[in-house]
N, C-alpha and C positions, 0 to 999 in steps of 0.2 A: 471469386472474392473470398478470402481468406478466412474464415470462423474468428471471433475474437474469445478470449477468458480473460475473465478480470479476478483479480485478485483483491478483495477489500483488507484493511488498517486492523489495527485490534480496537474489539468494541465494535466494529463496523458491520453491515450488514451490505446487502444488494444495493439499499437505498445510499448509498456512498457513490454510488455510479448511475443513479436514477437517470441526469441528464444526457451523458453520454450514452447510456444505455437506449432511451430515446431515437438522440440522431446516427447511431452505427446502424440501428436496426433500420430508420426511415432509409440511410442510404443501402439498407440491402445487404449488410451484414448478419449474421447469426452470432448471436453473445450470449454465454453461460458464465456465472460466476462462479468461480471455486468455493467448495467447500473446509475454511479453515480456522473450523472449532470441533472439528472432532477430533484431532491427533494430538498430541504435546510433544512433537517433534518438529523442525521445520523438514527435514528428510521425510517424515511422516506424511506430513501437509503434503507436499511437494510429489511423491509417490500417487497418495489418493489423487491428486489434481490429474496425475495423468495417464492414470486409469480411465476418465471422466472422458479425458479432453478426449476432441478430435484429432486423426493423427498428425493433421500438420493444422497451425493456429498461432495468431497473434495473441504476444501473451502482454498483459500489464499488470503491475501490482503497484499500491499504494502503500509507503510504509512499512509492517507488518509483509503486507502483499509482496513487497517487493525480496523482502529477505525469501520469501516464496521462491520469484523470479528468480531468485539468482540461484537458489537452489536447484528450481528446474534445468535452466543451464547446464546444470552440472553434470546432470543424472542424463537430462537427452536434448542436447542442446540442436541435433538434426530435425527437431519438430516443431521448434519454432522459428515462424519465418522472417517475424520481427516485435522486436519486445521495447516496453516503455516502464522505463523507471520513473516511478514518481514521488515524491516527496519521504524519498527512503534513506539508505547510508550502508554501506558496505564494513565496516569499521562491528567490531563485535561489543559487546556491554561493556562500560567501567564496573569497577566495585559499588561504585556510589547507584547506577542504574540500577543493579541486579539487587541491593536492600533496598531499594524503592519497589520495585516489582514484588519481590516477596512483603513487604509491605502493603498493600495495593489488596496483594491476592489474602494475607487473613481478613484486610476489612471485607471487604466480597464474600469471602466464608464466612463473615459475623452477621451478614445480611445488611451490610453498608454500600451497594456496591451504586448506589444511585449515589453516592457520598463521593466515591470515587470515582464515577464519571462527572460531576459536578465539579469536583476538583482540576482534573486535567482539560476542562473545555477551556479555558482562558488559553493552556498551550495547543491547543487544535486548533485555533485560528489565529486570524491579523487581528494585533491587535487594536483595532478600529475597530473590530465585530464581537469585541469582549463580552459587549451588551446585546449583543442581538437574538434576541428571544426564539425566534423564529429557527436561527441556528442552535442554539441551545436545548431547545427540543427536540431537534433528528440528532442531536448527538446522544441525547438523554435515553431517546425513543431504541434509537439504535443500539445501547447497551443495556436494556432491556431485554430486547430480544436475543441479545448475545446470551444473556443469562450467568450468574457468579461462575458454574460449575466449567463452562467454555471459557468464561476470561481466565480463570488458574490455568487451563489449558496452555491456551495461545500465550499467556504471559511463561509458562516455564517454557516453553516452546524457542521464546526470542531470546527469555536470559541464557541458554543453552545453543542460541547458533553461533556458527564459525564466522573469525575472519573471512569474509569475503575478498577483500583487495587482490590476494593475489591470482585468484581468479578471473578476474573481470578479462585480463589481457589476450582469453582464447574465446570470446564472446566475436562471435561472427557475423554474426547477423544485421542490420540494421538496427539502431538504438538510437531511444530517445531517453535523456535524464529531463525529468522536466520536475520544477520545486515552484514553491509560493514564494515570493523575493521579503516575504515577512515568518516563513515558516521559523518557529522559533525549537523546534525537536531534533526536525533533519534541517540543517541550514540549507543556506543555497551554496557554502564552504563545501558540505558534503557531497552535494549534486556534482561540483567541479572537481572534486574528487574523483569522482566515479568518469565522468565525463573525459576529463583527459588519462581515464586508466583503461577502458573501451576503445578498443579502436575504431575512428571515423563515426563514434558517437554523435549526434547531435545536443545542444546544451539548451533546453528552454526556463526561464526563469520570467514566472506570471506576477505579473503588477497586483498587487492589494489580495495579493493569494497569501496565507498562511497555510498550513500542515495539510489541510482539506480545499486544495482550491476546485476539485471537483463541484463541490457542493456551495463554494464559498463567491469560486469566479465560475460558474459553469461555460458562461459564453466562453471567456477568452481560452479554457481549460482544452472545452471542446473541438475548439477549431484549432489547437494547435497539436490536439491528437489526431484530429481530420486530417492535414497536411502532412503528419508524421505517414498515415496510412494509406497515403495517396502514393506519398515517394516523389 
């Protein structure tokens, strides 16, 4: 049974994967999360992650996570045996993104950055879960822990990564693109994106899931990364 590495979102922590981290381990899997708030590179990240990893591993990333993945790909795509894109996008920043992020990153440096996690949680979920506190808190809690000086990080890090698209077409391995069918950051446009540029991809799009449907749908999230891993 395969080792799995998870890749979490920006702002994110382990607890982004809490659930699934749960049932891969019940069924017997081994799961480490990557470390990526120490580099401001996604080459960076991506390096350190597989220094870490075991030599052959199911890779997933979220988001953030997944600009990871597909970085991985690049560097050593013989070591992953099967990877899951999740509520990510292959497409590199507009201009209007990259002044939002550096935006983002002086409030953070002004010691705002609970200001600016509070700001972006209405686009990390469905919006049906705008109000829910409960979620509002592990997103809060979880940019906390990330801390101001790892979000500049991880934010120069994405306004700096490459087109992906025209990569995607030497990915070999089995894939899943899997999105929230309310994700309003990475559409589900961008999922299909990626989906028909992977070959023999699999395409999952989670009901009442937004940006985080880990945390958001865990059930239906979980079992349909189950089934991915089963084959």
């Amino acid at each position: 049974m395969d080792p799995i590495v998870l890749v979490p979102g920006l702002l994110c922590t382990d607890a982004l994967y809490a659930p699934q981290i749960a049932a891969f381990e019940a069924d017997g899997h081994t799961v480490s999360v990557a470390d990526h708030r120490s580099d401001d590179t996604i080459p960076g990240i991506a390096e350190r992650l597989l220094r870490d990893a075991p030599e052959r591993f199911v890779l997933a990333g979220l988001s953030m996570g997944g600009y990871v993945a597909m970085e991985v790909m690049r560097q050593a795509p013989h070591r992953v045996t099967r990877l899951a894109l999740l509520d990510t996008a292959a497409r590199p920043d507009t201009p209007e993104q990259t002044a939002n992020r550096k935006r983002q990153i002086r409030l953070a440096e002004a010691g705002r950055l609970d200001e600016v996690a509070t700001a972006l949680f209405p686009l990390f979920v469905h919006e049906d879960r705008e109000n829910d506190p409960g979620l509002r808190n592990a997103v809060l809690t979880m940019a906390r822990a990330t801390g101001a000086e790892a979000f500049a990080r991880q934010q120069t890090a994405i306004m700096n990564r490459i087109d992906s698209r025209p990569h995607l077409a030497a990915i070999s391995c089995p894939t899943l693109v899997l999105v929230g069918e309310g994700d309003r950051l990475t559409p589900p446009d961008r999922a299909r994106e990626m989906h028909e540029l992977v070959p023999g991809s699999r395409l999952e799009i989670i009901p009442g899931g937004g940006h985080l449907p880990t945390l958001e749908t865990p059930g239906a999230t979980t079992a349909a990364l189950r089934a991915f891993l089963r084959g």
